[in-house]
C-alpha positions as semicolon CSV with decimal commas, in nm:
position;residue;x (nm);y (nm);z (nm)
1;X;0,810;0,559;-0,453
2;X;1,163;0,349;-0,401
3;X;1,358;0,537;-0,139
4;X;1,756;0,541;-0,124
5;X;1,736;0,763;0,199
6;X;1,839;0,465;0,389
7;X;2,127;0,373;0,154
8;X;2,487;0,435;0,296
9;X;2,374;0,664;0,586
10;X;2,079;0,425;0,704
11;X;2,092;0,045;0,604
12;X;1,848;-0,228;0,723
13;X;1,875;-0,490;0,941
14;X;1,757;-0,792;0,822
15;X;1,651;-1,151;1,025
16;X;1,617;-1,385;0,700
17;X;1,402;-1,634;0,757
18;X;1,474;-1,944;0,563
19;X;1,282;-2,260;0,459
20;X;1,345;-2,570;0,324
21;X;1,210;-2,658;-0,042
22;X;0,941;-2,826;0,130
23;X;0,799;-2,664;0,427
24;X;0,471;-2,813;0,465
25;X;0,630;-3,122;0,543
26;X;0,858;-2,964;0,792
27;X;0,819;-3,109;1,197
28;X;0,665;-2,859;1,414
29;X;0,807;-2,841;1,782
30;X;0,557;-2,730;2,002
31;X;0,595;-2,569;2,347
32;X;0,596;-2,777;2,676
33;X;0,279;-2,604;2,805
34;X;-0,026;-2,446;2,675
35;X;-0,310;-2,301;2,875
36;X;-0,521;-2,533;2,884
37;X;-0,844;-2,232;2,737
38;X;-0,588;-2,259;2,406
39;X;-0,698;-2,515;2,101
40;X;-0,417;-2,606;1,918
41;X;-0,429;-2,514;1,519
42;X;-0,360;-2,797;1,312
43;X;-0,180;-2,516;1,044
44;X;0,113;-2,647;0,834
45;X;0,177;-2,285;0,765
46;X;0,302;-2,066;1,046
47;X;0,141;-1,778;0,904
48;X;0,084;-1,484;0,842
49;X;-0,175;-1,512;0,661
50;X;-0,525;-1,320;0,479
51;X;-0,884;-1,359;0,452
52;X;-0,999;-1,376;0,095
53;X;-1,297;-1,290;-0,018
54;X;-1,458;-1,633;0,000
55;X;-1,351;-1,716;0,365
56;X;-1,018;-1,919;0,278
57;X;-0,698;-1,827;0,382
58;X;-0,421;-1,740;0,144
59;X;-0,081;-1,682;0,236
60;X;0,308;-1,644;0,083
61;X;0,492;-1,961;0,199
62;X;0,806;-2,197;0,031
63;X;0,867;-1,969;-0,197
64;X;0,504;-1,904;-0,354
65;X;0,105;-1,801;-0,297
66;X;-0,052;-2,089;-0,145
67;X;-0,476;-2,073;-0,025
68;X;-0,625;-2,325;0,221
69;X;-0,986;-2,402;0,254
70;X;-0,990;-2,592;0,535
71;X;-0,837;-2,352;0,816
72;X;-0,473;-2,449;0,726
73;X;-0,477;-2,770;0,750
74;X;-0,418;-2,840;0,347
75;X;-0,280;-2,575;0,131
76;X;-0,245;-2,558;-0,249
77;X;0,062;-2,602;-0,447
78;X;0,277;-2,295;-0,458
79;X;0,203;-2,017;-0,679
80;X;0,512;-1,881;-0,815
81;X;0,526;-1,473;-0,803
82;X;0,651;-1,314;-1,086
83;X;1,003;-1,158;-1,048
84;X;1,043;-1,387;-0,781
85;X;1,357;-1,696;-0,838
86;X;1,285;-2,007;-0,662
87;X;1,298;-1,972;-0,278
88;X;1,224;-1,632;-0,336
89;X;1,039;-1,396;-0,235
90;X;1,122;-1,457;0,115
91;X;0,838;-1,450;0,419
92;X;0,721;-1,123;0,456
93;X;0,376;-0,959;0,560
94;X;0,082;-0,969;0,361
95;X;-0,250;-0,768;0,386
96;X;-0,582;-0,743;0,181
97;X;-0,705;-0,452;0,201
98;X;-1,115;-0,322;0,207
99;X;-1,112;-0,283;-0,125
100;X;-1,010;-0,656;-0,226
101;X;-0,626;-0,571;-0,335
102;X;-0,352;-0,787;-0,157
103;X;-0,002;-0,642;-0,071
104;X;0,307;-0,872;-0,020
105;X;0,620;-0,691;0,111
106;X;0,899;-0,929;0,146
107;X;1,286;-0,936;0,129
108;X;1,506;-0,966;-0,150
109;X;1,706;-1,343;-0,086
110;X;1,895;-1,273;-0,420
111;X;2,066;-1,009;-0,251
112;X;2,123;-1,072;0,083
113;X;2,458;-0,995;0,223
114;X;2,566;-0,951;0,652
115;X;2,871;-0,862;0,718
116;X;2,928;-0,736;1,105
117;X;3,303;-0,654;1,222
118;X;3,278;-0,802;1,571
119;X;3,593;-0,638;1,668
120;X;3,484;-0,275;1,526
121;X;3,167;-0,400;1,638
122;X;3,020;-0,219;1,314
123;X;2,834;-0,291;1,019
124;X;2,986;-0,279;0,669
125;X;2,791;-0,081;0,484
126;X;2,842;-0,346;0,205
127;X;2,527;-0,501;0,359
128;X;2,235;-0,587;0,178
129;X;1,881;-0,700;0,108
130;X;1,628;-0,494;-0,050
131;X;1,240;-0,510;0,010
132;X;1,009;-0,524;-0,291
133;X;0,599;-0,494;-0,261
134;X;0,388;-0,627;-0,540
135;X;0,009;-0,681;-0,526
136;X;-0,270;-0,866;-0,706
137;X;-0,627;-0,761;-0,710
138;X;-0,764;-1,098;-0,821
139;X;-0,675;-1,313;-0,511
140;X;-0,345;-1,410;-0,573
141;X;-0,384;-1,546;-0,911
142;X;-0,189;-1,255;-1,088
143;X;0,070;-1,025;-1,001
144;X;0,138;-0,663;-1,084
145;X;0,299;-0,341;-0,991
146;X;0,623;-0,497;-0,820
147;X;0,889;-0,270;-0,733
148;X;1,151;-0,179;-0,471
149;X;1,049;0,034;-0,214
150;X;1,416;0,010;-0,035
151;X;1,724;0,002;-0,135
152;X;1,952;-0,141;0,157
153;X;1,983;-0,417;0,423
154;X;1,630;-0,514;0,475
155;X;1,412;-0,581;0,809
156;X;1,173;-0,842;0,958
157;X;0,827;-0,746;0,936
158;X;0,615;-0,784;1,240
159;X;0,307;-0,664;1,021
160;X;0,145;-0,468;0,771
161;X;-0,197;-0,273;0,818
162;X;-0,465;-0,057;0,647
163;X;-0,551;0,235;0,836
164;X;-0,942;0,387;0,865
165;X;-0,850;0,625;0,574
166;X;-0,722;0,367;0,346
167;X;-0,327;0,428;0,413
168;X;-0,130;0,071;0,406
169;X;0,135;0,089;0,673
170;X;0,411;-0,102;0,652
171;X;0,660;-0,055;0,998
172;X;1,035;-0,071;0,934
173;X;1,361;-0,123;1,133
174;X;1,696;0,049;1,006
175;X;2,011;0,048;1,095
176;X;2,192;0,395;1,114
177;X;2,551;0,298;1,007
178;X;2,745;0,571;1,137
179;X;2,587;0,548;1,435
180;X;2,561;0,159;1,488
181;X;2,202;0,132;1,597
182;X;1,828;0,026;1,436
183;X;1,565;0,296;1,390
184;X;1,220;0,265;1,270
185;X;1,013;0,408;1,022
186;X;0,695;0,341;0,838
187;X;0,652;0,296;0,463
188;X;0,303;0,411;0,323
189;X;0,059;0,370;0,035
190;X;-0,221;0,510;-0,041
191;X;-0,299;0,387;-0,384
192;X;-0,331;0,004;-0,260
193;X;0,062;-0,069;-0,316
194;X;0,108;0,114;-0,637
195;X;0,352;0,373;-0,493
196;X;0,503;0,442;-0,119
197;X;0,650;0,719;0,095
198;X;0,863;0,684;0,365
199;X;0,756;0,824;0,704
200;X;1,003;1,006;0,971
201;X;1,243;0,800;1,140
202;X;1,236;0,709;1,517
203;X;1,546;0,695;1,652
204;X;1,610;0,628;1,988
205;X;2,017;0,592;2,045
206;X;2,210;0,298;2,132
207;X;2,529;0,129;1,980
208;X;2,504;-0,240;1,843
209;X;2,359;-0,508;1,580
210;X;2,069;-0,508;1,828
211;X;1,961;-0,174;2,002
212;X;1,802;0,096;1,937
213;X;1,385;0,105;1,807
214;X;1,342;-0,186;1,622
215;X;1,062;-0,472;1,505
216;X;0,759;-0,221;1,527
217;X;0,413;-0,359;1,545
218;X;0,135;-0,115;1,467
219;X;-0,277;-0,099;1,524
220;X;-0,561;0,159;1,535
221;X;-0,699;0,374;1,821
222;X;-1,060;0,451;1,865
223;X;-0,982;0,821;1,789
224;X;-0,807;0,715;1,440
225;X;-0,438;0,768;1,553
226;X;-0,209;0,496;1,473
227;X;0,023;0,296;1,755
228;X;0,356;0,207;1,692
229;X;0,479;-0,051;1,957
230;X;0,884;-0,067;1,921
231;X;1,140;-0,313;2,057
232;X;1,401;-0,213;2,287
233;X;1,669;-0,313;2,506
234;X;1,533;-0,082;2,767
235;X;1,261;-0,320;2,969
236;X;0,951;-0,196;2,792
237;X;0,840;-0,116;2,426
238;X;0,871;0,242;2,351
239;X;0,520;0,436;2,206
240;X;0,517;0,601;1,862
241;X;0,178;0,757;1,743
242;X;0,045;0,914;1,415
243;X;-0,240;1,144;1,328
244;X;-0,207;1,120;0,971
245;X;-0,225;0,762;0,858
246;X;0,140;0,634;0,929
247;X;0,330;0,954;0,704
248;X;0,493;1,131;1,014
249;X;0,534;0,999;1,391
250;X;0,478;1,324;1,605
251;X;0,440;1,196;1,992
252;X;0,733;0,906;2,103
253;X;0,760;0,812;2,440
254;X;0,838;0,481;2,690
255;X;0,450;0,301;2,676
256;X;0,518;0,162;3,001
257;X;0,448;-0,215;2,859
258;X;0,721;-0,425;3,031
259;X;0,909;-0,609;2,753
260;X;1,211;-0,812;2,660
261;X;1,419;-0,782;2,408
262;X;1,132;-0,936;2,147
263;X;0,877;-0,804;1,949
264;X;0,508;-0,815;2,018
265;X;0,226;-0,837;1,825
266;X;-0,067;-0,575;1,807
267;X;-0,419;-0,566;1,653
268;X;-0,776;-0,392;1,699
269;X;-1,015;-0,701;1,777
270;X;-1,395;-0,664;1,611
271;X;-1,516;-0,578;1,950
272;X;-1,327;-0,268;1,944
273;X;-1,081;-0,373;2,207
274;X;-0,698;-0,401;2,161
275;X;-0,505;-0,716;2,178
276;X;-0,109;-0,746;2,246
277;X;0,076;-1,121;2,243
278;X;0,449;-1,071;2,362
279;X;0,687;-1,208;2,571
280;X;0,713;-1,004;2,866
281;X;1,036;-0,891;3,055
282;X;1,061;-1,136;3,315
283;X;0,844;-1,520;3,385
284;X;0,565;-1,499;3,536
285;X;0,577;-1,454;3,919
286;X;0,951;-1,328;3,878
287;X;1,135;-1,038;3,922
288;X;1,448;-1,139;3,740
289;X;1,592;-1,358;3,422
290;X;1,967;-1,367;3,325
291;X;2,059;-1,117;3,113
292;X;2,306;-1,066;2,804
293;X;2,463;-0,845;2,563
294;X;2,457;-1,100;2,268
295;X;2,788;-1,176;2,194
296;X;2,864;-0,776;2,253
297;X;2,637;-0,652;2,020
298;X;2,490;-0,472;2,235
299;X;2,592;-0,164;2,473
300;X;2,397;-0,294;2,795
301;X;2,288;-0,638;2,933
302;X;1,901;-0,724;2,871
303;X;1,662;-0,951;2,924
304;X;1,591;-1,167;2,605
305;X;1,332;-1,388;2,795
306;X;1,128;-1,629;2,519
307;X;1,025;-1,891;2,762
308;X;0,662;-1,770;2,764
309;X;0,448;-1,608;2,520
310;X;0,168;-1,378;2,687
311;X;-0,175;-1,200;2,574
312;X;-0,374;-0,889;2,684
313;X;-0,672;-0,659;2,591
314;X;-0,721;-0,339;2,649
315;X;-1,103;-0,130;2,597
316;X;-0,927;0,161;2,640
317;X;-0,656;0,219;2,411
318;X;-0,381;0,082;2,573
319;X;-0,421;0,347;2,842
320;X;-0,499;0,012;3,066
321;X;-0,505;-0,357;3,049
322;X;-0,608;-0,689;3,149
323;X;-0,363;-0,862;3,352
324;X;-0,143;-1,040;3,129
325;X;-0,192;-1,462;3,050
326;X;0,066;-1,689;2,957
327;X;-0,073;-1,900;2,642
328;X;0,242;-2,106;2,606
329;X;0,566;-2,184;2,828
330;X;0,905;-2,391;2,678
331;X;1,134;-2,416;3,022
332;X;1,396;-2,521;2,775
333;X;1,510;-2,184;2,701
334;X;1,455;-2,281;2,305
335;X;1,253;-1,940;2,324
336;X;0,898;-1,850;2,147
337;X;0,900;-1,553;1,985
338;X;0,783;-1,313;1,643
339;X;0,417;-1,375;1,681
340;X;0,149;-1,349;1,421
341;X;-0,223;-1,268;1,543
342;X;-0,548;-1,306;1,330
343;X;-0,868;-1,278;1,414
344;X;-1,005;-1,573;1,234
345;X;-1,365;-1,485;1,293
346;X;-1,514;-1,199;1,541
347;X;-1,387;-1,336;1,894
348;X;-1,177;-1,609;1,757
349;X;-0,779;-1,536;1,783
350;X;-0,556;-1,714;1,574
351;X;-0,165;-1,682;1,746
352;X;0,153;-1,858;1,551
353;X;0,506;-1,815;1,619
354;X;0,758;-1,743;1,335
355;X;1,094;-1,916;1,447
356;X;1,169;-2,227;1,286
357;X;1,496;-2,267;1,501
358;X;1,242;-2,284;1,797
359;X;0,890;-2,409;1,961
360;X;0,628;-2,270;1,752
361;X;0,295;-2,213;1,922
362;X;0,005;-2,256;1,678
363;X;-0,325;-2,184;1,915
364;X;-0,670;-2,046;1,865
365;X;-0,873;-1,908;2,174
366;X;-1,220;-1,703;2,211
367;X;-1,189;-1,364;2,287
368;X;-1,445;-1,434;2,575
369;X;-1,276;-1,642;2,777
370;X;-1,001;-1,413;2,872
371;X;-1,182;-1,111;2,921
372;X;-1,521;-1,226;3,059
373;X;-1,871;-1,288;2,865
């Protein structure tokens, strides 16, 4: 179902992430410091990526499908995607669902268009870039089914999910132009891609390019309610949850999760516990970091700390958890940030950053390790 809800009254903000015509052969930076129970991933892809049928990994990168049989160190030649014009689709989030289908959701480069008013510090509404979804139920060899599902200035995806009753959630960010601040919603399918409704929207005030609830991650409780983590400028995440698969987002409150103005990254493990990679509000051991209003596009002054990338589990929901560990540190200030988590095998965590202007941790670690045999 394509939804012009957003259109006029509610636009999308949009972080384009763009590659050069050959990516694989793109220089990684990689942080200063990683702890030292951290293997680094020799992955020329940053991710994120799916587990096919037959253990490889496939994933959307430079512009086409690419699989790897060798845990990302080689990939295949590009696949191109139908509908899609070179460098096109853009990354997005991918995920294969029980029953074997892959979803892509991914931005729209063809139409991409930002214009901000600094002075009116206001959005035209001119702005643009619509998300499509298409899927393939043969691996990634053939396409079908791809359509718009927004019409509008498009968001970063922090990832894409399918819920214990089948539901494929998709978290979004908009922007709500008359009111100059992002709110999130959720798109969902549940016909594996073929059509999509959009959820409620979250909105939690503000006035800027970047406030508001924005850059949602979402995961699965024990009891079969969904968890929307949100980005703020307000020193934590803020909590959205869902009893019916993603459609409608009932309970919203502050989680309590001390955050920065980055999103985090949040998955159900095989073992049943919870795992969150972030970058917390402050370094560790400190009570402070300089803050800013990014060249005024924001209303208040907030921490936008990216030195260090954390982890944590929680066997209880979220209602507690493990003290958090730094897995990488850049004292640079180049920033790591927009995580991607897989768990490669039960107990093995796969963690990649998404930034190509900055250090990109590319780690694996055991589960055990951090929370005890």
């Amino acid at each position: 179902m394509k939804s012009s809800l957003f259109r006029g009254s509610l636009a999308i903000l949009a972080l384009g992430l763009a590659f050069g015509s050959n990516p694989l052969a793109a220089s990684w930076v990689d942080p200063a410091w990683v702890h030292p129970k951290c293997k680094k991933l020799d992955v020329q892809v940053p991710g994120p990526f799916v587990v096919l049928a037959d253990g490889s990994l496939f994933a959307v990168h430079g512009g086409g499908a690419r699989v790897s049989r060798d845990d990302g160190k080689t990939w295949s030649a590009p696949r191109k995607i139908p509908g899609s014009k070179p460098g096109t689709p853009r990354p997005g989030q991918l995920v294969r669902t029980r029953e074997g289908t892959i979803i892509l959701a991914y931005h729209d480069g063809d139409t991409y268009k930002r214009v901000w008013d600094k002075k009116k510090r206001q959005y035209s509404p001119d702005s643009r870039q619509d998300i499509w979804t298409i899927r393939s139920q043969d691996e990634g060899k053939t396409w079908t089914d791809r359509q718009r599902i927004f019409e509008g200035y498009g968001a970063i995806f922090i990832n894409m999910m399918q819920a214990e009753g089948g539901n494929v959630v998709l978290p979004l960010q908009g922007l709500l132009v008359d009111r100059t601040h992002h709110a999130m919603c959720s798109y969902v399918s549940q016909d594996q891609g073929k059509t999509w409704t959009r959820s409620n929207v979250i909105d939690l005030g503000g006035h800027g390019n970047h406030e508001g609830a924005f850059e949602g991650t979402v995961g699965q409780l024990s009891d079969g309610r969904l968890w929307m983590l949100i980005r703020t400028n307000l020193d934590q995440f803020w909590s959205a949850y869902s009893s019916d698969g993603g459609l409608a987002w009932r309970v919203i409150e502050p989680s309590g999760i001390d955050a920065s103005s980055a999103p985090g990254y949040l998955l159900r493990l095989a073992s049943g516990r919870l795992v969150l990679v972030w970058n917390r509000l402050y370094p560790e051991g400190k009570t402070s970091y300089p803050r800013r209003r990014d060249g005024h596009s924001t209303s208040i002054a907030t921490s936008w700390h990216r030195d260090e990338l954390s982890i944590a589990f929680s066997v209880d929901d979220g209602r507690t958890w493990t003290k958090p560990v730094v897995i990488a540190r850049d004292t640079d200030h180049h920033g790591m940030a927009y995580p991607f988590v897989l768990e490669r095998r039960p107990g093995e965590i796969w963690v990649t950053t998404r930034y190509p202007s900055e250090p990109r941790v590319r780690v694996s670690l055991q589960e055990a390790d951090f929370v005890g045999k």
